[in-house]
C-alpha positions in Angstrom: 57.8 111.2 117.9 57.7 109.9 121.2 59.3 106.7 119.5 62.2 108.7 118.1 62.8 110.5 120.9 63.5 107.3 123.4 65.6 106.1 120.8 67.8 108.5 120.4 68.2 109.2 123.9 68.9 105.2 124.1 71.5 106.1 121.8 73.1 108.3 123.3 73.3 106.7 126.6 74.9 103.4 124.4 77.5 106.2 122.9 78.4 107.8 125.8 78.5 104.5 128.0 80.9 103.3 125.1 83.3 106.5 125.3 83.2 106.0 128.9 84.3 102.3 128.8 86.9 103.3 126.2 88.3 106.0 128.0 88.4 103.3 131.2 90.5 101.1 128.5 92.8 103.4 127.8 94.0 104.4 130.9 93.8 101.0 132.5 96.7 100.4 129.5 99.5 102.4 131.1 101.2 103.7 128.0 103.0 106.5 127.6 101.0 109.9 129.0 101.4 111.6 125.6 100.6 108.3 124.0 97.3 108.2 126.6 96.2 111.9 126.4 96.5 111.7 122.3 93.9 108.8 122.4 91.6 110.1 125.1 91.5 113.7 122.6 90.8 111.4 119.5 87.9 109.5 121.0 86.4 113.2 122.9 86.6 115.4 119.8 85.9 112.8 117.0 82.4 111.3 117.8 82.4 107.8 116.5 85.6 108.2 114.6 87.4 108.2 118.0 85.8 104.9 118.8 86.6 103.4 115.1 90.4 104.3 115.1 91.1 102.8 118.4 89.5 100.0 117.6 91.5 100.1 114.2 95.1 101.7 115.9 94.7 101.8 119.3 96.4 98.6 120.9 99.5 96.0 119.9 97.1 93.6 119.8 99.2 91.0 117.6 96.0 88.5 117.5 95.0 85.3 118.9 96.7 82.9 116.6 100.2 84.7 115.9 100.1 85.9 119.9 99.2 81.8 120.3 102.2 80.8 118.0 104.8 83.9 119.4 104.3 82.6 123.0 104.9 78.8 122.2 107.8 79.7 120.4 109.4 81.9 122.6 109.7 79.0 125.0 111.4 76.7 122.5 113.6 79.9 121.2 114.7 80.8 124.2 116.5 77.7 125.4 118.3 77.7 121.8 119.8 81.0 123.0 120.5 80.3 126.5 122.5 77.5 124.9 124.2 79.6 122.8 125.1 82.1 126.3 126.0 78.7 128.6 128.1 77.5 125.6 129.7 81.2 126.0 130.0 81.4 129.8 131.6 77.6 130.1 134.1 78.6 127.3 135.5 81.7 129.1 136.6 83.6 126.4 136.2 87.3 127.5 137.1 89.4 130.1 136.2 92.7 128.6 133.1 94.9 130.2 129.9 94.6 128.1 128.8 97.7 126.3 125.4 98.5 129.2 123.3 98.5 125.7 124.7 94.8 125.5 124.3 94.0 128.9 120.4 95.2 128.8 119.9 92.7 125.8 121.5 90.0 127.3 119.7 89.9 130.6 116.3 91.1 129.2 116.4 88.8 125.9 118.9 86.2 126.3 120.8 87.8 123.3 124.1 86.5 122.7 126.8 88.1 122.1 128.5 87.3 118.9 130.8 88.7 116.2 131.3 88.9 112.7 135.1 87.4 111.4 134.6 89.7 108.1 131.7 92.4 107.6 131.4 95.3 104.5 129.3 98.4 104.6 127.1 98.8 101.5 126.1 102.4 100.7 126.4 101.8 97.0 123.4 99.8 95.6 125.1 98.7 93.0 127.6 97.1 95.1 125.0 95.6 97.4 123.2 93.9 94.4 126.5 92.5 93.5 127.7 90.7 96.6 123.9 90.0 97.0 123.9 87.3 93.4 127.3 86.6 94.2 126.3 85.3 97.9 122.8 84.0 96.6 124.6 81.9 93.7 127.1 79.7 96.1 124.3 79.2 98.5 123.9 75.6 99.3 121.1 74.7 101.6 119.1 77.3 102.9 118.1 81.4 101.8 116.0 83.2 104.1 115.0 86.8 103.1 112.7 89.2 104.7 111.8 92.7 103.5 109.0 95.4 104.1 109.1 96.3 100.3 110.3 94.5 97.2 109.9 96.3 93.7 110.7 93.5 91.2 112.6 96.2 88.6 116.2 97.0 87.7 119.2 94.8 89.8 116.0 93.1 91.5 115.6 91.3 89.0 118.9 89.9 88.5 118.6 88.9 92.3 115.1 87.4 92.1 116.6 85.2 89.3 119.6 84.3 91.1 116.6 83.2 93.8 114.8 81.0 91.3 118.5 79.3 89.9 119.1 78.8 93.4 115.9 76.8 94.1 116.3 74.5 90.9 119.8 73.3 92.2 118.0 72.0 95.5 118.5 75.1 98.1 115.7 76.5 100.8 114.1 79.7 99.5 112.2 81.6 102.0 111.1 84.9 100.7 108.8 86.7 103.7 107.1 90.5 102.9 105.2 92.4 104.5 101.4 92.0 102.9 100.8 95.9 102.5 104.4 97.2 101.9 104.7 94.4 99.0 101.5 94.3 97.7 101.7 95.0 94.0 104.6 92.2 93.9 102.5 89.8 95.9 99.5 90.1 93.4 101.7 89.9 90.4 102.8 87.7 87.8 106.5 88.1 88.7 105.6 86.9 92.1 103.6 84.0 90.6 106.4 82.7 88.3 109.1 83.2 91.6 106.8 80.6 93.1 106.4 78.5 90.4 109.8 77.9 90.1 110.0 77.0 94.0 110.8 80.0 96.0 108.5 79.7 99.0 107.0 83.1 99.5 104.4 84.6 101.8 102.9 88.0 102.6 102.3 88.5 106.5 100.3 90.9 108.4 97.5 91.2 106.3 95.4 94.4 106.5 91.5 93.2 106.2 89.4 95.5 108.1 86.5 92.9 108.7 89.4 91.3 111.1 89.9 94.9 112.9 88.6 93.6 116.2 90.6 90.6 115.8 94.2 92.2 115.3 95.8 95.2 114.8 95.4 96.2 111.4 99.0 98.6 110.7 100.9 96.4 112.6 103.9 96.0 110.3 106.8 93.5 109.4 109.5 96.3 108.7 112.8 94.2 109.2 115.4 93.9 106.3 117.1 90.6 106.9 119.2 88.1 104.7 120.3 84.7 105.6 122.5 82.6 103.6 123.7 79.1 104.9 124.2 79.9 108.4 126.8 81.3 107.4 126.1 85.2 105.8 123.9 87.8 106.8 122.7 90.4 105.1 120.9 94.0 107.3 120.3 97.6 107.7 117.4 100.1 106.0 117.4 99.0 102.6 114.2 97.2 101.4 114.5 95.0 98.0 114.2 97.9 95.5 116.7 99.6 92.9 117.2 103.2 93.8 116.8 103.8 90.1 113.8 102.6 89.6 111.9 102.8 93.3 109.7 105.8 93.7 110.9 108.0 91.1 107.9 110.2 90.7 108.1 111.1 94.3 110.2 114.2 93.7 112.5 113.1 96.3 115.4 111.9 94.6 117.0 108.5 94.9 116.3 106.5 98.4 119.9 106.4 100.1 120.5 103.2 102.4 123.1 101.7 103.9 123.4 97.9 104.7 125.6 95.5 106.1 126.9 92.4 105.2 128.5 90.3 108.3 130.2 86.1 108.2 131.1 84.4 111.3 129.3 83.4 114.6 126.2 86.2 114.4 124.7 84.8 110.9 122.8 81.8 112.8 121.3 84.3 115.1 119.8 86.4 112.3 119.0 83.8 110.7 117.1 81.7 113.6 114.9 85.6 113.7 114.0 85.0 110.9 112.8 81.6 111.1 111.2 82.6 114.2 109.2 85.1 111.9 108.3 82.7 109.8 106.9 80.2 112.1 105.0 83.0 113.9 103.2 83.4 110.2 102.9 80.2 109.0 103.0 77.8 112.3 105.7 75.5 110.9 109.0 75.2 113.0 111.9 75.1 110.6 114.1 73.7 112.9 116.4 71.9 111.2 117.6 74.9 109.8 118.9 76.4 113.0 122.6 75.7 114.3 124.1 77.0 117.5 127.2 79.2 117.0 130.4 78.3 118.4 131.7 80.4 120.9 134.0 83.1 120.3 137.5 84.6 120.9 137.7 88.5 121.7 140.9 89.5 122.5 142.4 89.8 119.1 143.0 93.4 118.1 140.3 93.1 115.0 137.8 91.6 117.1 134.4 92.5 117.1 131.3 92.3 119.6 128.0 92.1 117.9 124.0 91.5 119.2 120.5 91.3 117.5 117.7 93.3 119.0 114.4 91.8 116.9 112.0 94.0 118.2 108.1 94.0 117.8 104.5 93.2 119.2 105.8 89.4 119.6 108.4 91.0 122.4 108.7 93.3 125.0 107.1 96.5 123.9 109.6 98.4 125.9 113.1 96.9 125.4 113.6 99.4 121.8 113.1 102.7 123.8 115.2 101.2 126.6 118.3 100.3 124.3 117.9 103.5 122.3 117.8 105.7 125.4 120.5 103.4 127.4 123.1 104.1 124.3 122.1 108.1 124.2 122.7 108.3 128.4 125.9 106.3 128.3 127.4 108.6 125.3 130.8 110.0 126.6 131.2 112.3 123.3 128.7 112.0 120.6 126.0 110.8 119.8 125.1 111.0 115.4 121.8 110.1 114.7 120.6 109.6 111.2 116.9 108.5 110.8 114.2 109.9 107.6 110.9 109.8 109.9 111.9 111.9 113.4 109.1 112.0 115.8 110.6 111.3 119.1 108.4 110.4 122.4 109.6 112.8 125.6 112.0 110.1 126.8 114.2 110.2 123.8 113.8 114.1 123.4 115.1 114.3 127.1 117.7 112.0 126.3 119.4 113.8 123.2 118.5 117.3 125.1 120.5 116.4 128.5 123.7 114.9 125.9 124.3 118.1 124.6 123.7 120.4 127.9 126.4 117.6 128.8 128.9 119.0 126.2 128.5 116.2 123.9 128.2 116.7 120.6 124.6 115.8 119.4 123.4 115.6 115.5 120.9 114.6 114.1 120.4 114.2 110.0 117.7 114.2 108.6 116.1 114.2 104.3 115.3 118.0 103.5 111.8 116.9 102.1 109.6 113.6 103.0 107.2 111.3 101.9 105.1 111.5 105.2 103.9 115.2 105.9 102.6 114.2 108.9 105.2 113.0 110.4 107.5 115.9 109.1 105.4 118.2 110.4 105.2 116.1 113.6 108.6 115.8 114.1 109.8 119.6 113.1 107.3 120.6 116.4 110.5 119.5 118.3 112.8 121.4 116.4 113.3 124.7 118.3 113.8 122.3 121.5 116.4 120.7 120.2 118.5 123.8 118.6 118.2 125.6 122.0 119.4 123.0 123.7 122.4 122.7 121.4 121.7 119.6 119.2 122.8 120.0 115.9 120.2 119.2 113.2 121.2 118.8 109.5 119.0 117.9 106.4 120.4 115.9 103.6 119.5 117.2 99.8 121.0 114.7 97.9 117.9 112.3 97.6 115.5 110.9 100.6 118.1 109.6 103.3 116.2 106.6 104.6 119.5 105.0 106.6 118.7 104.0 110.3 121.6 104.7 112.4 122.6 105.7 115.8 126.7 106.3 116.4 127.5 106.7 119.6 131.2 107.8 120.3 134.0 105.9 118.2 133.1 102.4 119.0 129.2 101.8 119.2 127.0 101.7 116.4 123.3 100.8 116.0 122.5 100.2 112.6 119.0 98.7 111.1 115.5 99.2 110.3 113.9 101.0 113.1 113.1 105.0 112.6 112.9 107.4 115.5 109.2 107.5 115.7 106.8 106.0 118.1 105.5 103.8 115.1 108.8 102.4 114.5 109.8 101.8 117.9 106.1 100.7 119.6 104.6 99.2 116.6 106.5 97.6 113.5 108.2 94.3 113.9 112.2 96.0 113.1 116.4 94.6 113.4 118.7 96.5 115.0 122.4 95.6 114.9 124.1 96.8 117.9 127.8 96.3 117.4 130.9 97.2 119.4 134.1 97.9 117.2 136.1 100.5 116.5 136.9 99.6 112.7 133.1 99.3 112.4 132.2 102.4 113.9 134.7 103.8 111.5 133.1 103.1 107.8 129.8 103.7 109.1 131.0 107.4 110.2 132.6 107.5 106.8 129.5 107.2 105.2 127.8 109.1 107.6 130.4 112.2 106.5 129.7 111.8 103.0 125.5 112.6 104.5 127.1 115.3 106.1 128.3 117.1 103.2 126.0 116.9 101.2 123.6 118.4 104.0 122.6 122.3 105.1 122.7 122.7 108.2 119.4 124.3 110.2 120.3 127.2 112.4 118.5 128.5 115.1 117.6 131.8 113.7 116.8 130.6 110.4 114.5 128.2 112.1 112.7 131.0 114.0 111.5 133.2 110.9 109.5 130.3 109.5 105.8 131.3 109.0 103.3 131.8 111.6 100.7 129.5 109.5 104.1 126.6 109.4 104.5 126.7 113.3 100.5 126.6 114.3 100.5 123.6 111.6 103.7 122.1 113.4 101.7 122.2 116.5 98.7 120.9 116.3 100.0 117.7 114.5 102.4 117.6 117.2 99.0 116.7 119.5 98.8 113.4 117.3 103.1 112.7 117.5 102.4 110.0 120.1 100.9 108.0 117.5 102.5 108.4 114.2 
């Protein structure tokens, strides 16, 4: 007994010298306070859970290897951009002020910025699968493509075998997917025979929890890039799935997207992020597939302004919030959000709040049901805020509106992958196109009009009856919102 007894008291001096070295760890890490306090309640309330999830969730900690491989490269990436900007600046081709979302990108990440001589917005699949073959069948030396989630039924198919033909006439195919996201397609036979015929394809980020101390186990690649020749670029929300096919049993109705496909001078740059991502996983420089852009000219009436923001563990884990909330602050007259996870940190719920006490007109759509009830339950805590404060929240019923984009006035648009939740912008490697052009700006709030009338509106009245039960629910998952 008297055995027992020391040993449990030995225990219990290891646990709590563990939660006290944790909780040390955690505020030594100078995150966000929500972000902080959510972690310090996980690990005080759930004994030894609260130790395992932190461990599991609790840092961007990319690994020793890819973090090894990310900083090497960013040395030998970052002089082929500062190349690009000092073949800009001795060119001397604009005069024009730099959007301060721009400028931010420029000085923080060396972005360049570029433009697109011909662009189309894809909110039609079928369309996008079209162009897609079309584009992948004149390629001639090089295809990158990168993609959370690929479901090999329906117009994918026709594009996986426009892949394969492409590879037997002698072009590069690079097919990157995230290892959780994709894997069914990664374990498959489709995905076998794709190799076989010499379509290089690898799953990254693998989740392995007898690595948890090693990496971060949900750190995901979430980007949807294509890069065709240097010369074509493909972006926006839509992963490598037919809407007709893709989650059908769901009960959520068709996945609603909306990509972009851009020619001219920004092409190599989404490209060379992509090759970046691909080196990170696999350590082999594919240099020889990188060009520099040529500089250039703004001052024609259908000239555009484009930048990349890659965004990730790999980079600054900052720069994301800082564009997002740089674009909201420097709105002059709206700001038209549309996003299908909503769970923002109190910078960004600031941001949107102050914009419409400002007068501007603030909206935010959103799908009428989700596949994450967390973080719809999570993100409707913030609901009444926003009403009072006069934001204008709408929720699409025509299907699950998963299109990423963030219009601000009638000239700046940022379209991509990244949701409005901390995992999104903290966590998952994500593209953003941030692109200054009126024409632009234009077809994307075209299609954003089409969401808009096919949406209900949320009132705040109608909000306020909601249960008792719903808003207690609401709340307490809005304790865990730093972290979803």
């Amino acid at each position: 007994m008297d055995n027992s007894k020391w040993i449990f008291s030995l225990l219990l001096w290891a646990y709590g010298g563990a939660v006290a070295g944790l909780s040390l760890r955690i505020l030594m890490k100078r995150r966000p306070v929500g972000g902080t306090l959510a972690w310090l309640l996980f690990v005080y309330i759930l004994p030894g859970l609260g130790i395992i999830f932190y461990l599991l969730f609790g840092e961007r900690y990319l690994g020793r290897l890819r973090a090894k491989r990310a900083l090497k490269q960013f040395r030998y990436y970052t002089i082929w951009l500062q190349k690009i900007l000092i073949k800009q600046e001795a060119a001397q081709l604009d005069d024009k002020p730099l959007l301060p979302i721009m400028r931010l990108m420029k000085h923080s990440l060396g972005m360049p910025i570029l433009s697109s001589h011909h662009w189309s917005i894809f909110d039609i699949p079928e369309k996008l699968f079209e162009a897609l073959v079309e584009d992948i069948n004149q390629a001639t030396t090089t295809i990158f493509m990168e993609f959370y989630i690929i479901e090999p039924r329906g117009r994918v198919e026709s594009v996986l075998i426009a892949l394969e033909q492409a590879s037997k006439r002698g072009v590069h195919v690079f097919l990157m997917l995230d290892s959780v996201g994709s894997n069914h397609f990664l374990r498959s036979l489709r995905c076998k025979k794709l190799m076989e015929e010499g379509v290089k394809t690898i799953g990254v980020l693998h989740a392995n929890l007898l690595r948890m101390t090693l990496r971060r186990q949900d750190l995901r690649q979430h980007r949807k890039m294509i890069a065709i020749d240097n010369r074509i670029a493909y972006t926006g929300s839509m992963n490598l799935a037919d809407p007709e096919y893709f989650k059908t049993s769901s009960g959520l109705g068709p996945w609603v997207d909306i990509m972009v496909r851009l020619e001219g001078s920004i092409a190599p740059v989404i490209q060379g992020t992509v090759i970046f991502d691909w080196e990170m996983e696999t350590g082999i420089r594919l240099e020889k597939h990188l060009i520099r852009p040529e500089p250039q000219q703004y001052t024609a009436p259908e000239a555009n302004r484009m930048q990349l923001l890659p965004s990730g563990p790999a980079m600054s884990d900052e720069l994301l919030l800082q564009a997002l909330l740089t674009a909201i602050h420097t709105a002059e007259n709206s700001v038209t959000i549309t996003t299908p996870y909503f769970v923002p940190d109190e910078a960004l719920l600031q941001a949107l709040k102050t914009s419409a006490r400002r007068g501007l007109e603030v909206t935010v759509i959103l799908p009428y049901k989700n596949d994450s009830h967390l973080a719809q339950y999570a993100g409707r805590s913030f609901y009444e805020e926003l009403l009072t404060a006069g934001v204008f929240i709408q929720r699409y019923l025509g299907g699950f509106l998963h299109s990423k984009t963030v219009v601000i006035d009638d000239s700046q648009v940022l379209i991509g992958s990244v949701n409005l939740d901390m995992r999104s912008i903290w966590l998952n490697f994500e593209a953003t196109l941030v692109v200054d052009d009126k024409n632009f700006c234009a077809a994307v709030k075209k299609v954003i009009e089409g969401y808009k009338m096919n949406s209900q509106r949320l009132t705040l009245s109608e909000w306020r009856q909601r249960p008792i039960s719903q808003r207690i629910l609401e709340n307490i998952i809005q304790l865990a919102s730093p972290l979803l």
